[in-house]
N, C-alpha and C positions, 0 to 999 in steps of 0.2 A: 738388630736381627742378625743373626748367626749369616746367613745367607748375602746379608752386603758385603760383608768384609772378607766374605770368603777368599783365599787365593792370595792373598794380602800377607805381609811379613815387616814384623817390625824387630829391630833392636835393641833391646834395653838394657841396662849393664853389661852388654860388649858379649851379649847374648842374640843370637837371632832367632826368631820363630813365629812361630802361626798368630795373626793377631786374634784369629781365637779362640787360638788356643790361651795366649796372653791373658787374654779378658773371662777365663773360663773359670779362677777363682773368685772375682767380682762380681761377676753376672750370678755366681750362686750364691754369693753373701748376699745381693740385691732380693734376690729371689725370698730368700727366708726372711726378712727383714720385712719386705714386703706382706709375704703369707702372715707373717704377726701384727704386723699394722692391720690388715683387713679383718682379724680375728678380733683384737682391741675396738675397732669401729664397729664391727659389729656387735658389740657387747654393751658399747658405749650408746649405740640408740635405744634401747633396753634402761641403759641406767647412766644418760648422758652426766650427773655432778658427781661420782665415783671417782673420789680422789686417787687413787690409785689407780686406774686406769688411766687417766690422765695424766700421771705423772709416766709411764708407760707407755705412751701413747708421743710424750713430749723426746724420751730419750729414744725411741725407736725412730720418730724423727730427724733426730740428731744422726744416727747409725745411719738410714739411707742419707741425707747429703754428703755426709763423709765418703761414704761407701761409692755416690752416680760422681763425687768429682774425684776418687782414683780413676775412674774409669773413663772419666772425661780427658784427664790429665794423657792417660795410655794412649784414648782416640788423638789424641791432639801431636802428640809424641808422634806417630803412626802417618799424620799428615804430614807433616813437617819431610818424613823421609818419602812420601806417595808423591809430593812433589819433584825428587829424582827420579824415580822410580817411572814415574809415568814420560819424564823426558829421553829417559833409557829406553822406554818400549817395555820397561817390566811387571807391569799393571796396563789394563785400558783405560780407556777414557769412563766408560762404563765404568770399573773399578772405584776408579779415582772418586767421581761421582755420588756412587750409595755410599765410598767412605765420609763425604761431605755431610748425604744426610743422615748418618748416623750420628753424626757429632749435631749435627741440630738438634736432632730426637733429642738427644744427652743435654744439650745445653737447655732446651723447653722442660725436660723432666727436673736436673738442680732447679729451674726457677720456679716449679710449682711448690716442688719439696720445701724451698726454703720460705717460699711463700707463708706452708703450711706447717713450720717450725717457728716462724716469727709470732703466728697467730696463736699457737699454741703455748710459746713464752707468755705471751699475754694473759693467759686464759690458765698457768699459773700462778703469776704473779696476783692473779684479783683473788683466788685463791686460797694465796698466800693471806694476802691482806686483807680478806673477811677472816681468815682465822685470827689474824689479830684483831682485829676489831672485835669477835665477839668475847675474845678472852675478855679486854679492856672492860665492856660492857659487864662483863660477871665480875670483872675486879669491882666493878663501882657499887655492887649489890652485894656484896659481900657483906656489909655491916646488916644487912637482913637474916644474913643464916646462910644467903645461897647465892651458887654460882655456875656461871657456863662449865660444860664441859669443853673438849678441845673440839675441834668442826667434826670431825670421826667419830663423836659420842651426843647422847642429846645433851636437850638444853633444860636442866631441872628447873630453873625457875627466872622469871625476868621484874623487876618490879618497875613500875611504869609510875605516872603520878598525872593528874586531872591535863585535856587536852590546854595546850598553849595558847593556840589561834584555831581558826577552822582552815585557814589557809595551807599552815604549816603541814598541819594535819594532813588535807586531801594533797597536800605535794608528794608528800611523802606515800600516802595508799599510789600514789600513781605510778611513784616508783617500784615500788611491789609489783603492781602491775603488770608494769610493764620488762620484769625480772623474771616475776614465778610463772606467767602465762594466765594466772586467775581471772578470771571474769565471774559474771552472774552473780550465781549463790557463794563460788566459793570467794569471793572477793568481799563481798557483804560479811560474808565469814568472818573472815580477817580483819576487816574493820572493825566488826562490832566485839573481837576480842581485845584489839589496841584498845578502844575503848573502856571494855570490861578494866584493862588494866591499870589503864589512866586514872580511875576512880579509884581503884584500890589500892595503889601503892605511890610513893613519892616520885616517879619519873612519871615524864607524859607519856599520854598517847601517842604523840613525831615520834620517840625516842622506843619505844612498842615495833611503830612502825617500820622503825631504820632498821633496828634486828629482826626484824621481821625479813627485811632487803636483802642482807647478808646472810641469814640461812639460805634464802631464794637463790643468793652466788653461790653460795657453797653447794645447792646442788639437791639441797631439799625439796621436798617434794608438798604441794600446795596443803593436802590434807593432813600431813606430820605437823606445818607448823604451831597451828593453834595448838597441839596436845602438848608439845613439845615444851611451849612456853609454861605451860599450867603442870609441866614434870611427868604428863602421861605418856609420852615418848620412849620406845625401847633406847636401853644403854648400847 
């Protein structure tokens, strides 16, 4: 806050001045960076698998921790001389102080940021690697006629072949499951379409299922899958 550091003067390149004035390009990079993240999340509860806001959402991440440790770096810079400064009588004690807990603010705020820049690598790398999985899976059905599109386009056809085990099977629905958020009907849904597909084409029902999984990562949504598989899905 503007009002801790008030009164306060730091020097940086052999410069001296207001530290808030210092921190007053920072604080409004923060700022915008921020108003875009909140713009992104909120768009993202609306259409939480939206690859593109996620990738969005990952580098605007990346901008604020850059962005809260310049300005950490400046606060820290600021103490180091608030330590003369307060033995000269040229700051108070009070001063001294709210510049301490300004820099915790800072240091609490990089660690949520970076918290929520690690979680978000994560969350595109699975991403990443359902889009490859489900290319892999359209390479493999190729010698039928058809193939996946990329995760950004539907899926025109999957060919599946008689269930394995029942075991593999319900492991696999469980993993859906527990991915797309499906219960009830539409869960029975989606079984009984791995199943449909199990019977009619040379891959099992597990193998139904598991892409089934990965559109779930990628962000589809419970009632696209079933159409999706069968090519009724928009491009």
């Amino acid at each position: 806050m503007a009002n801790r550091i008030k009164g306060i003067t730091v020097e940086i390149g052999g410069d001296t001045t207001k530290l808030q004035t210092a921190l007053k390009g920072v604080n409004t990079e923060i700022r915008n960076t921020q108003s875009q993240l909140r713009d992104v999340e909120k768009l993202l509860k609306l259409d939480p698998g939206n690859t593109e806001l996620l990738a969005q959402r990952h580098q605007l991440l990346g901008q604020a921790v850059s962005e809260t440790k310049e300005k950490l770096e400046t606060l820290k810079t600021a103490a180091e001389q608030a330590n003369t400064a307060l033995a000269n009588g040229e700051i108070s004690q009070e001063q001294y102080d709210a510049l301490q807990r300004e820099i915790i603010e800072t240091e609490n705020a990089l660690r949520n940021l970076e918290q929520q820049a690690n979680q978000s690598a994560t969350a595109v790398q699975k991403i990443a690697a359902s889009r490859e999985k489900l290319q892999a899976l359209g390479d493999n059905i190729s010698s039928v006629g058809k193939k996946f599109l990329p995760v950004t386009g539907a899926v025109v056809g999957l060919g599946t072949a008689a269930v394995k085990t029942a075991a593999d099977f319900d492991s696999a629905m469980s993993q859906v499951a527990a991915v797309s958020g499906a219960t009830g009907a539409d869960l029975e849904a989606l079984r009984d379409k791995a199943r449909e597909m199990g019977s009619k084409t040379k891959f099992s029902a597990s193998e139904a299922a598991e892409a089934m999984n990965y559109m779930a990562m990628a962000g589809w949504k419970t009632s696209d899958i079933s159409g999706r598989l069968t090519g009724r899905g928009s491009c």
